[in-house]
Backbone bond lengths (Angstrom), bond angles and torsions (degrees), N, CA, C in turn:
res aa  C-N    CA-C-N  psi(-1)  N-CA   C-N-CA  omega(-1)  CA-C   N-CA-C  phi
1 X - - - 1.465 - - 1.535 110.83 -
2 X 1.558 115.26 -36.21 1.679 125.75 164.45 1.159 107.53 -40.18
3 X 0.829 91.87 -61.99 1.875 110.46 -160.63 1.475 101.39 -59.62
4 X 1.270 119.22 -80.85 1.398 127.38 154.02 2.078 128.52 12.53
5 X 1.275 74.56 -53.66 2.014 106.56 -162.99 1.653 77.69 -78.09
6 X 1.737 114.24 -82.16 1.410 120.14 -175.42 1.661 121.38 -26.05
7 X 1.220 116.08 -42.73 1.595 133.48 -172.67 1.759 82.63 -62.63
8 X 1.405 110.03 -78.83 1.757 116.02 -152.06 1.586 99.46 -55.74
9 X 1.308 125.64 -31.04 1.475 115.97 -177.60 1.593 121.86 -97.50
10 X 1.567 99.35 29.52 1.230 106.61 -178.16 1.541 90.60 -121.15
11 X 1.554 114.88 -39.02 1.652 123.45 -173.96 1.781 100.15 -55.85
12 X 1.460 98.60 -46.93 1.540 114.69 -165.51 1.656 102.87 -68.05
13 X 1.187 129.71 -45.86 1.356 124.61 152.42 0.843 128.17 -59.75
14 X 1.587 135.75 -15.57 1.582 114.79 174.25 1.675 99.81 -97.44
15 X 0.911 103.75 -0.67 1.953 115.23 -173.17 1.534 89.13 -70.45
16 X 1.483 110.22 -55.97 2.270 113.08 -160.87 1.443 87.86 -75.42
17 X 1.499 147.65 -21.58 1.135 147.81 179.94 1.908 105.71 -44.53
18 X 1.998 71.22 -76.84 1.301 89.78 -172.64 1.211 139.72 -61.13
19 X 1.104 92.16 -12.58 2.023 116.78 178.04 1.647 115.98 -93.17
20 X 1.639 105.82 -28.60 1.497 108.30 166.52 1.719 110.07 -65.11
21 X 1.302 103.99 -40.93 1.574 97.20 172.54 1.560 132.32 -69.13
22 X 1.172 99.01 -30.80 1.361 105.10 162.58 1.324 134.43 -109.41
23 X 1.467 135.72 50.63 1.418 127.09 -151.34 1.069 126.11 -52.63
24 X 1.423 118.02 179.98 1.201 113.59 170.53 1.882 131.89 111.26
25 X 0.895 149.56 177.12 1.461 123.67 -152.60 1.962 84.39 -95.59
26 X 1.577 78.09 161.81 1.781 101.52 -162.98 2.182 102.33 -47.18
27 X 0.888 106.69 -30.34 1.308 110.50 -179.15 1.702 119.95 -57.62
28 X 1.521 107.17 -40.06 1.207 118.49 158.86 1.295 139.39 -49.33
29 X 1.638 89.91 -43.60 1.602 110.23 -160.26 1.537 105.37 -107.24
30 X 1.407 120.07 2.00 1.362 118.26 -171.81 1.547 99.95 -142.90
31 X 0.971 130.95 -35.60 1.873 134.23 -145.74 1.369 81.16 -82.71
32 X 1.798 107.79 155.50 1.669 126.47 165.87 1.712 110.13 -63.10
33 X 1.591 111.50 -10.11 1.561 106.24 -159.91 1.306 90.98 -79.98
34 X 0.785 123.98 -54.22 1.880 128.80 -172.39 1.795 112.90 -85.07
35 X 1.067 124.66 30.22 1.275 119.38 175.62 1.650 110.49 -100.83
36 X 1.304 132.13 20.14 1.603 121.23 173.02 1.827 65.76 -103.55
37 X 1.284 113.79 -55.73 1.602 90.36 -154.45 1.803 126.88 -46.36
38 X 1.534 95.80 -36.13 1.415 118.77 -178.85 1.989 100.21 -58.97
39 X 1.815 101.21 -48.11 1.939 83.62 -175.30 1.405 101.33 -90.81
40 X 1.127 145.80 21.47 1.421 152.75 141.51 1.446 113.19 -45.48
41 X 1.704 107.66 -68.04 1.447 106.38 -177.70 2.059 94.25 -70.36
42 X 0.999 109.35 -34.26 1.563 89.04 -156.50 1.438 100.77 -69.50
43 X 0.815 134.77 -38.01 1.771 143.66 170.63 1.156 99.45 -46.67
44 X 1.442 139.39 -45.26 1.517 135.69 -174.35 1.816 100.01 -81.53
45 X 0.965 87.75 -27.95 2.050 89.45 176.12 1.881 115.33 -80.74
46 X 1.474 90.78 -23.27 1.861 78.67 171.35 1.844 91.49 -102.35
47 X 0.909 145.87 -3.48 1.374 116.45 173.70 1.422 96.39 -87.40
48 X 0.895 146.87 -49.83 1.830 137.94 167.42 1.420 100.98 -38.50
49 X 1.184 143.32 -47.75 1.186 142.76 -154.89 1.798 99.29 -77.03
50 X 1.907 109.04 -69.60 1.415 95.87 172.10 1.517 134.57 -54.70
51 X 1.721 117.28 -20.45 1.153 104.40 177.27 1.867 125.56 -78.01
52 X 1.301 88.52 -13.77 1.343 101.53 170.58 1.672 120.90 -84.01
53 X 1.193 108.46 -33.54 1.651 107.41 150.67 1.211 124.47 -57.40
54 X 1.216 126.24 -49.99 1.171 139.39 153.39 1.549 107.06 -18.03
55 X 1.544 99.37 -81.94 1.811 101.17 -177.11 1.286 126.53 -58.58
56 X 1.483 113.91 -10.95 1.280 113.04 -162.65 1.682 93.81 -109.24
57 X 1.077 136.24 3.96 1.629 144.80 162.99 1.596 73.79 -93.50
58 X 0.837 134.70 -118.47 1.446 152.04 -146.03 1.794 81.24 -3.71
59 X 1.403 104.14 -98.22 1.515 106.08 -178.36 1.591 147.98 -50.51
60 X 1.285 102.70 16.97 1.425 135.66 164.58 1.206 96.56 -97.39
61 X 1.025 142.18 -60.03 1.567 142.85 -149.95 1.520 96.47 -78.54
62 X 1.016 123.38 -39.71 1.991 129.74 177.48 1.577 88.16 -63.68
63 X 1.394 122.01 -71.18 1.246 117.77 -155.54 1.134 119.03 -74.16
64 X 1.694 122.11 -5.92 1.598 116.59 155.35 1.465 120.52 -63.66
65 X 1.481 98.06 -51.04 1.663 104.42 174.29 1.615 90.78 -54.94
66 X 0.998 114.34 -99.77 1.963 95.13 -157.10 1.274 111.29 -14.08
67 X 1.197 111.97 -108.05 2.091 107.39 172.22 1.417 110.78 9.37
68 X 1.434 118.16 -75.91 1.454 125.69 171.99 1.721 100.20 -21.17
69 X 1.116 87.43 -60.21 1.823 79.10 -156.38 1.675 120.98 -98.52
70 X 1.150 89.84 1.10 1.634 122.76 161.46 1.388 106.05 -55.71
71 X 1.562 116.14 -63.44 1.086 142.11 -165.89 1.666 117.69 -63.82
72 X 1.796 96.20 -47.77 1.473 126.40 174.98 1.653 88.78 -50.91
73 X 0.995 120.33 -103.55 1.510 155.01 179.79 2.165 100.36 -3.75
74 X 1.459 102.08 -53.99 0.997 98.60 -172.51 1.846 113.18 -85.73
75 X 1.477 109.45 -15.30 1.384 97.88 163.82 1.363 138.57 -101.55
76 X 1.281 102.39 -2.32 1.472 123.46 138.97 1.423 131.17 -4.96
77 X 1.788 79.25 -75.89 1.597 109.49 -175.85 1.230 105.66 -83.66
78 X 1.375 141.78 -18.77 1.496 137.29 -165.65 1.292 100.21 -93.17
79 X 1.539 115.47 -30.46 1.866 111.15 174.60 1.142 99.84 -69.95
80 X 1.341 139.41 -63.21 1.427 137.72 -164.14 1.681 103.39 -35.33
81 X 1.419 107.87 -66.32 1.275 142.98 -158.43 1.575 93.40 -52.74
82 X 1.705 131.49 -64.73 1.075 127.66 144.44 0.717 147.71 -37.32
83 X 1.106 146.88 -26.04 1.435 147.30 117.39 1.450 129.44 -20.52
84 X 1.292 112.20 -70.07 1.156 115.66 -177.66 1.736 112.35 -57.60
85 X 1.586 104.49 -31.93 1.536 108.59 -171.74 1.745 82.43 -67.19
86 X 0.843 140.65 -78.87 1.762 146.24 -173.54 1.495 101.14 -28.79
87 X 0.956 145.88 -19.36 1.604 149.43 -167.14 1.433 75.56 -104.67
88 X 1.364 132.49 -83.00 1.506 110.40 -155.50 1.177 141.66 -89.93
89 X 1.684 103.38 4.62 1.324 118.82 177.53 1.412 118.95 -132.76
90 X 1.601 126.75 34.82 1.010 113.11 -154.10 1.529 142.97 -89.70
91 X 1.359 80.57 29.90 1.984 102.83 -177.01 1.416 114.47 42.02
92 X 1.018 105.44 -167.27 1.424 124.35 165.09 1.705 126.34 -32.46
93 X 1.479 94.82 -36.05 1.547 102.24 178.53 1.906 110.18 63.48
94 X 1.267 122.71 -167.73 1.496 133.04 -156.96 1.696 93.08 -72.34
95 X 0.942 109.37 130.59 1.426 115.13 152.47 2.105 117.57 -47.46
96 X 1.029 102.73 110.94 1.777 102.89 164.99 0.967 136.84 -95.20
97 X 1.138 125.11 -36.99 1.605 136.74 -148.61 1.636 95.59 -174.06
98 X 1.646 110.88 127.90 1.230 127.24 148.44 1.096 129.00 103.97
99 X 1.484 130.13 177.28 1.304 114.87 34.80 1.908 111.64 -88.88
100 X 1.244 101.65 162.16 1.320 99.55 157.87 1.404 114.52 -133.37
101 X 1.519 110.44 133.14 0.871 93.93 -156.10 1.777 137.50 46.22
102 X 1.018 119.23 -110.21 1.761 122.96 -157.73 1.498 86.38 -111.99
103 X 1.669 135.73 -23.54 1.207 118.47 -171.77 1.373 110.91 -108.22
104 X 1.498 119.41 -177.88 1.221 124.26 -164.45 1.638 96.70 -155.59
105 X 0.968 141.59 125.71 1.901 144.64 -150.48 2.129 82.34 -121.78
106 X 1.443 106.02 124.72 1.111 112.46 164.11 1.774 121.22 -113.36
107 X 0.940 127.94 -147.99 1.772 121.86 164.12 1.539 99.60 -93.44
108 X 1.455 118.90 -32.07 1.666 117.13 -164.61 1.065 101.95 -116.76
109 X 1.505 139.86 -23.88 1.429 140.75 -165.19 1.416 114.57 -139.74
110 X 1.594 89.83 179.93 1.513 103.70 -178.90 2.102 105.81 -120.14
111 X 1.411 126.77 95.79 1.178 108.86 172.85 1.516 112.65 -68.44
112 X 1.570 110.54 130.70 2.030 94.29 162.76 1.649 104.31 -139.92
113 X 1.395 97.31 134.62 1.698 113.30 -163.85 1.856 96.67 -37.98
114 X 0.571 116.79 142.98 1.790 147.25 167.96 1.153 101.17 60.87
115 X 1.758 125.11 53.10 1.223 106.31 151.16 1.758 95.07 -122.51
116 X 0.870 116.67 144.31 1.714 111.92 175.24 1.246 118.53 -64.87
117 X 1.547 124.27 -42.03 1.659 122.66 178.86 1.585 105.37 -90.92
118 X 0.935 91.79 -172.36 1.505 97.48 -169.93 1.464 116.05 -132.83
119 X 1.504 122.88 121.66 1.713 122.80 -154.05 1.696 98.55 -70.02
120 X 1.158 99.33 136.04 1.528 100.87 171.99 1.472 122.42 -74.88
121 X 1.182 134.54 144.70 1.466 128.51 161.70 1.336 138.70 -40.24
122 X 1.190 97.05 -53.27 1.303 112.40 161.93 1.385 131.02 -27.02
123 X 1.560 110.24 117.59 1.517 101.85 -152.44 1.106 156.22 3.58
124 X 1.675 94.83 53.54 1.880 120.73 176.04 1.658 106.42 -60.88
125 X 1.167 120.30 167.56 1.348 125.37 179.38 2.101 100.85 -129.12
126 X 0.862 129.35 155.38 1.432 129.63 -161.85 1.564 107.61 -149.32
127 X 1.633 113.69 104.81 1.237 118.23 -161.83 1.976 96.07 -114.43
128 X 1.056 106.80 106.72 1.917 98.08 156.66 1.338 118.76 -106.53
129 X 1.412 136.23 132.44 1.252 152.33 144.50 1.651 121.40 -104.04
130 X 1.156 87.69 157.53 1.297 102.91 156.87 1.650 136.41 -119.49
131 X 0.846 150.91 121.64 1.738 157.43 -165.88 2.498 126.91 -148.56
132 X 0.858 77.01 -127.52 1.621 78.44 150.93 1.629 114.47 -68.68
133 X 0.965 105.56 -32.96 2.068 113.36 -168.63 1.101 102.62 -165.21
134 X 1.540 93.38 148.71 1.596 112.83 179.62 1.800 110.30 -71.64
135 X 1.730 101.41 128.68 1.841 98.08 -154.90 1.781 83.77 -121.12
136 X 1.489 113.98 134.11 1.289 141.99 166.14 1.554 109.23 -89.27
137 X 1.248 166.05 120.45 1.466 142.48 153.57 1.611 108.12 -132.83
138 X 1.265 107.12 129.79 1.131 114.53 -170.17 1.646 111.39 -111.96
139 X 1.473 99.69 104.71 1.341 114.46 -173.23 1.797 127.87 -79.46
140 X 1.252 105.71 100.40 1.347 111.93 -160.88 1.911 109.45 -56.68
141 X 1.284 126.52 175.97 1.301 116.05 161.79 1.483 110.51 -63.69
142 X 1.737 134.49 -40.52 0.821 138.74 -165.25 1.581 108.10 -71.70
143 X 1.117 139.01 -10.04 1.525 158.00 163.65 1.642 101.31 108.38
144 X 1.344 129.97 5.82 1.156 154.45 149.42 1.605 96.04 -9.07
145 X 1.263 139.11 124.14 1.661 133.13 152.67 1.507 86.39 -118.60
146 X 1.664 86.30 157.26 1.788 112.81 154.31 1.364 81.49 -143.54
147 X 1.381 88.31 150.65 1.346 110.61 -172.62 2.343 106.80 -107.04
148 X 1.014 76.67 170.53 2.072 79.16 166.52 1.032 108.57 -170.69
149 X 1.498 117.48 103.38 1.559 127.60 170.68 1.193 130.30 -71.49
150 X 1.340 134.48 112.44 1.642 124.59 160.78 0.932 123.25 -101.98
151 X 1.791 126.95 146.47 1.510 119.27 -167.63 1.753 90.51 -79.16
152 X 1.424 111.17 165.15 1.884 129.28 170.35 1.282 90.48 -55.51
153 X 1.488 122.38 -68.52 1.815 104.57 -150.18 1.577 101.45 -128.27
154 X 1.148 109.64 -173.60 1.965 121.83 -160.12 1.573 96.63 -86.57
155 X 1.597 115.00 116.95 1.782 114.55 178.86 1.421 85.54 -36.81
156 X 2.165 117.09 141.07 1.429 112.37 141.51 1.624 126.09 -38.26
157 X 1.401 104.44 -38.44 1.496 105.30 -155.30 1.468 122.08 -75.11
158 X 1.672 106.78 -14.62 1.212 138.05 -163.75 1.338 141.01 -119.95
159 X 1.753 121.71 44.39 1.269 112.65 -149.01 1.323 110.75 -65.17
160 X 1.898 131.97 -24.11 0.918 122.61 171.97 1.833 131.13 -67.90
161 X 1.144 103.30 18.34 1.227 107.02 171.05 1.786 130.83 -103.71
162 X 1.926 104.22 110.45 1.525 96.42 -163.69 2.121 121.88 -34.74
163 X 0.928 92.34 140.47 1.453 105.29 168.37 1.561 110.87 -154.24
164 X 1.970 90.71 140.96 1.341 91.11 -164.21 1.767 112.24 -126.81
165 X 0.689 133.55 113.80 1.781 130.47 -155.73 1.463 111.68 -50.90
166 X 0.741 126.70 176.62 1.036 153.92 176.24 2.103 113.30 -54.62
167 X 1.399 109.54 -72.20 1.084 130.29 144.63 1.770 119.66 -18.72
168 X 1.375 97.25 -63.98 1.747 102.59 -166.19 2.102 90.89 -80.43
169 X 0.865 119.54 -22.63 1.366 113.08 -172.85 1.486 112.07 -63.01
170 X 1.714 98.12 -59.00 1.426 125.40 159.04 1.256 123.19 -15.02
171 X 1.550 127.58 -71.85 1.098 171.26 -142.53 2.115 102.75 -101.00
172 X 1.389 83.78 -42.93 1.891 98.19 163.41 1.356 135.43 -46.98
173 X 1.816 76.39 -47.19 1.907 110.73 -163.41 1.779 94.14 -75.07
174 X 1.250 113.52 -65.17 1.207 121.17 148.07 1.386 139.93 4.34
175 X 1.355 100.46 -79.21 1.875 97.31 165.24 1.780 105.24 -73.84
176 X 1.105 130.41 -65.33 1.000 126.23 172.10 1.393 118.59 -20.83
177 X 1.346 144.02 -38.31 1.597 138.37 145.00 1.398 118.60 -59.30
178 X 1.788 131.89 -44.39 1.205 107.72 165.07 1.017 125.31 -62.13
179 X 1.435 113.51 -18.09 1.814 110.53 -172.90 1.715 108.89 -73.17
180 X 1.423 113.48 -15.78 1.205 143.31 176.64 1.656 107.30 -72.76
181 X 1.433 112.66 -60.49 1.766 99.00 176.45 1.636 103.53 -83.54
182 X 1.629 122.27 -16.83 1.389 96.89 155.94 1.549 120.43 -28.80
183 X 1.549 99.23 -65.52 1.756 88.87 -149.06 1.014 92.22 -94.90
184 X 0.989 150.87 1.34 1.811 143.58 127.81 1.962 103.21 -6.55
185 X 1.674 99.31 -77.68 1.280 111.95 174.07 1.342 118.67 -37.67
186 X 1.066 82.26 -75.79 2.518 99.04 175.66 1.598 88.18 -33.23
187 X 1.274 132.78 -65.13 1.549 132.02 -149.71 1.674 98.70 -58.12
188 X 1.118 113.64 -46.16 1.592 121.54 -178.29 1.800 110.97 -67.74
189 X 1.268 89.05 -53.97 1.441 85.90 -170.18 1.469 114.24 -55.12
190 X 1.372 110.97 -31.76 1.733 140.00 160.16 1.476 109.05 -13.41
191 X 1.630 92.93 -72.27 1.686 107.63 -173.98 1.607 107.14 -60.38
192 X 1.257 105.00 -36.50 1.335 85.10 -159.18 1.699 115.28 -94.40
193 X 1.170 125.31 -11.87 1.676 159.86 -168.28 1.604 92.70 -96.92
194 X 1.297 121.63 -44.49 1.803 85.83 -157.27 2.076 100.76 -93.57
195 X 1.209 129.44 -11.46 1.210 122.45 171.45 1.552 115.71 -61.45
196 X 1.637 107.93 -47.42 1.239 114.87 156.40 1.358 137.77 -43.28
197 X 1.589 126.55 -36.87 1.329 154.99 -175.49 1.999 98.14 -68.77
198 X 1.296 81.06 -52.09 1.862 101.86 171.89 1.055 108.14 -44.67
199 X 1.233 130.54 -82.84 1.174 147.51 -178.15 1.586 123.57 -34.48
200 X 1.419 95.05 -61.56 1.687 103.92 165.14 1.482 128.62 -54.84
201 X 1.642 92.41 -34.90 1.785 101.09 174.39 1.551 105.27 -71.34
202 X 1.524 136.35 -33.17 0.785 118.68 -170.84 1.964 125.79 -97.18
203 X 1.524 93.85 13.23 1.214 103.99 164.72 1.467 119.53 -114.84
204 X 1.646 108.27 -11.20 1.111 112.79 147.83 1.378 136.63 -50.34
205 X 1.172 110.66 -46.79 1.737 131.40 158.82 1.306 123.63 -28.29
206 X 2.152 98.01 -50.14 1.332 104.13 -166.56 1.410 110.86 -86.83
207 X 1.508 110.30 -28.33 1.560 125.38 -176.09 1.630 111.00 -51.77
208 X 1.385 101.72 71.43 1.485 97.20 -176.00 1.987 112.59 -109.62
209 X 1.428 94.17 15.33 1.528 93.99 -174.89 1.319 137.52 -82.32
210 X 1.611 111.41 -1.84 1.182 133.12 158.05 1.769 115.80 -78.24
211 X 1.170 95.30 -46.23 1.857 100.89 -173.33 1.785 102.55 -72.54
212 X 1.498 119.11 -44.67 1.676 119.27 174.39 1.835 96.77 -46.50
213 X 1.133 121.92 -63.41 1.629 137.81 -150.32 1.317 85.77 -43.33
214 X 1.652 97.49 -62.50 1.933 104.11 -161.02 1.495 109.50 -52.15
215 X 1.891 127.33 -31.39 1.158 106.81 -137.62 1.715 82.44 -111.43
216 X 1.462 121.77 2.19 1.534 121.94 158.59 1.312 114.20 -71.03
217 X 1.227 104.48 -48.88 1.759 117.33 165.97 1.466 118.49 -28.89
218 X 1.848 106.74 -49.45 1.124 101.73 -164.59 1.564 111.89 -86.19
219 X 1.461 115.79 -34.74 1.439 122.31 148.19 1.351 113.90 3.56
220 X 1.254 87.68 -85.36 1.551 122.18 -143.10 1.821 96.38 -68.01
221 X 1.328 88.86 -45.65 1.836 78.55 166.73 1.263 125.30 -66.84
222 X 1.494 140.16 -40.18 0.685 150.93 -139.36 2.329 94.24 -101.12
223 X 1.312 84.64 -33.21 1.846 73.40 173.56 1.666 104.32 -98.23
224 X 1.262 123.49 -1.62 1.744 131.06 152.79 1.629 81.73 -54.73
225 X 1.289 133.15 -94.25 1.258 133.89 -133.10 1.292 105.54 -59.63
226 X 1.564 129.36 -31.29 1.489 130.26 -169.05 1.655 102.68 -66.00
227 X 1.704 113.97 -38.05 1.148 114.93 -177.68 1.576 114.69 -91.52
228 X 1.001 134.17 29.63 1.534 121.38 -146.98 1.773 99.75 -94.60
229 X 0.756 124.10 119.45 1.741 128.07 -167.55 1.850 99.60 -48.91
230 X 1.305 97.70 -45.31 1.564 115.53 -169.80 1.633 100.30 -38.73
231 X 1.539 90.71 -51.46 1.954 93.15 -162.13 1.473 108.32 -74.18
232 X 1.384 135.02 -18.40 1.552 157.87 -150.45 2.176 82.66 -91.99
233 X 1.679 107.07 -71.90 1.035 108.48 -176.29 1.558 131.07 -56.62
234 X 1.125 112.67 -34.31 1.571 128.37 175.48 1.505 96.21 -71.34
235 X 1.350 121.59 -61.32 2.066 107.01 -176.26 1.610 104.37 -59.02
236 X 1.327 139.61 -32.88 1.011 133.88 -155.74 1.763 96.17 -78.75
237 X 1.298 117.39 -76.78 1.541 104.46 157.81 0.973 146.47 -14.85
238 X 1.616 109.56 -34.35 1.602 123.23 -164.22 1.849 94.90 -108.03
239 X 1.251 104.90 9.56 1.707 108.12 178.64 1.226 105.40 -125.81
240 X 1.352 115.40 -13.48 1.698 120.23 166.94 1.904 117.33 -73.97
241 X 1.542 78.38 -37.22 1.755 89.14 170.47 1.943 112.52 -83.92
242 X 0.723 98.61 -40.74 1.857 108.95 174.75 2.032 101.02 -43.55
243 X 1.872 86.27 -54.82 1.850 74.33 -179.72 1.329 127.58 -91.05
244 X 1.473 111.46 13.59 0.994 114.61 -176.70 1.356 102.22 -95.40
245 X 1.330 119.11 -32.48 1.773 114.60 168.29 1.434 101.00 -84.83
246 X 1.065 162.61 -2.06 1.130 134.36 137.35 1.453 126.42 -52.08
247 X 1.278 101.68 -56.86 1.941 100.98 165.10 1.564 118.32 -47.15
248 X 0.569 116.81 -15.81 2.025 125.97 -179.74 1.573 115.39 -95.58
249 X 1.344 108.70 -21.71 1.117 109.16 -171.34 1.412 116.11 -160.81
250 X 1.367 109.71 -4.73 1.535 105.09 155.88 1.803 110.35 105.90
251 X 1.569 91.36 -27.11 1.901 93.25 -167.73 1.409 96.38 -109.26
252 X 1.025 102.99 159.03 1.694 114.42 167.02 1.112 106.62 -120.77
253 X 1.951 95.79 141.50 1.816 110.39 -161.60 1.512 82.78 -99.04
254 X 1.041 95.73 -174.14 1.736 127.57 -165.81 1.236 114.60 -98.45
255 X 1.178 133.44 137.78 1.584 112.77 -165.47 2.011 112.02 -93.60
């Protein structure tokens, strides 16, 4: 009986379909007498239809390429642009290591609990000992130390309290100096990379002769299509048939 119901209200919808396209009393829109007239207009309704597919691939295909290079053009400039902002501002950089204890190892810096800024890498010096406590000091260019104490062994009273051996401190001090001729490196490579970076960005800017091409391209198609004889001839047909079922029947179909 589902099924049934589904069938008739699918018949009954393609019936107001089919009758919106063709108006007019059932004789028109259904009888064998009038059916060259009925695939007359519809034949004039799919050649309007493909030539307009037609144009509208045509002018999709222009306006991807633009976009395309719209797209090109503007990320271009946003890498440069990024970049260069990363050459001159490059904060803190990736987190590495920590904290340990009081410090915290970044790509560009050194965090250590109660100082508010943060020591730069840049030709830091990196001292570990051992004595009463395991001693970290991080020797600035300016002869600047901060120091970072760890006790030798884990308070008894306290197993939840970090402790870090001897070994891992070692091994701390350690990266904390390569991370040090890292940006030693970065600092050099700096000078010599970001004038260049400049440069490229600013001919990047100018390099606009791919993105102009595309977006004449798309123009130019797009006032091809306004004029295209094809589309002029297909409505004109498809309005010769329009009034010709109106004269027969009084209504005018839809194109």
């Amino acid at each position: 009986m589902r099924a049934l119901l589904l069938v008739l209200l699918a018949a009954t919808a393609w019936t107001a379909w089919y009758w919106s396209r063709f108006p007019g009393r059932w004789i028109f829109t259904f009888s064998a007498k009038y059916a060259d007239e009925r695939a007359q207009l519809a034949d004039c309704r799919r050649n309007l239809r493909e030539v307009d597919k037609t144009a509208a691939r045509t002018e999709k295909s222009a306006r991807d390429r633009a976009n395309a290079e719209e797209t090109k053009y503007q990320q271009d400039i946003q890498a440069l642009e990024h970049e260069i902002e990363g050459l001159l501002h490059p904060g803190l950089g990736r987190h590495l290591k920590g904290p340990i204890g009081e410090i915290t190892l970044y790509e560009h810096g050194v965090k250590v609990a109660g100082r508010t800024k943060p020591i730069p890498l840049a030709g830091l010096q990196v001292q570990f000992r051992s004595g009463p406590n395991h001693v970290i000091d991080l020797v600035e260019p300016s002869r600047r130390i901060h120091r970072a104490k760890y006790p030798l062994r884990r308070p008894p009273d306290n197993e939840e309290t970090p402790f870090f051996t001897e070994e891992q401190l070692s091994d701390f001090a350690v990266e904390i100096q390569n991370a040090a001729a890292d940006e030693d490196e970065f600092r050099t490579h700096r000078k010599v990379r970001l004038p260049r970076a400049r440069q490229e960005l600013d001919k990047a800017e100018k390099n606009t002769a791919s993105r102009d091409a595309a977006l004449k391209n798309l123009e130019r198609v797009c006032a091809q299509q306004k004029r295209d004889p094809r589309r002029k001839e297909a409505l004109a047909a498809l309005e010769v048939r329009r009034d010709r079922w109106q004269e027969l029947t009084g209504k005018r179909p839809p194109q």
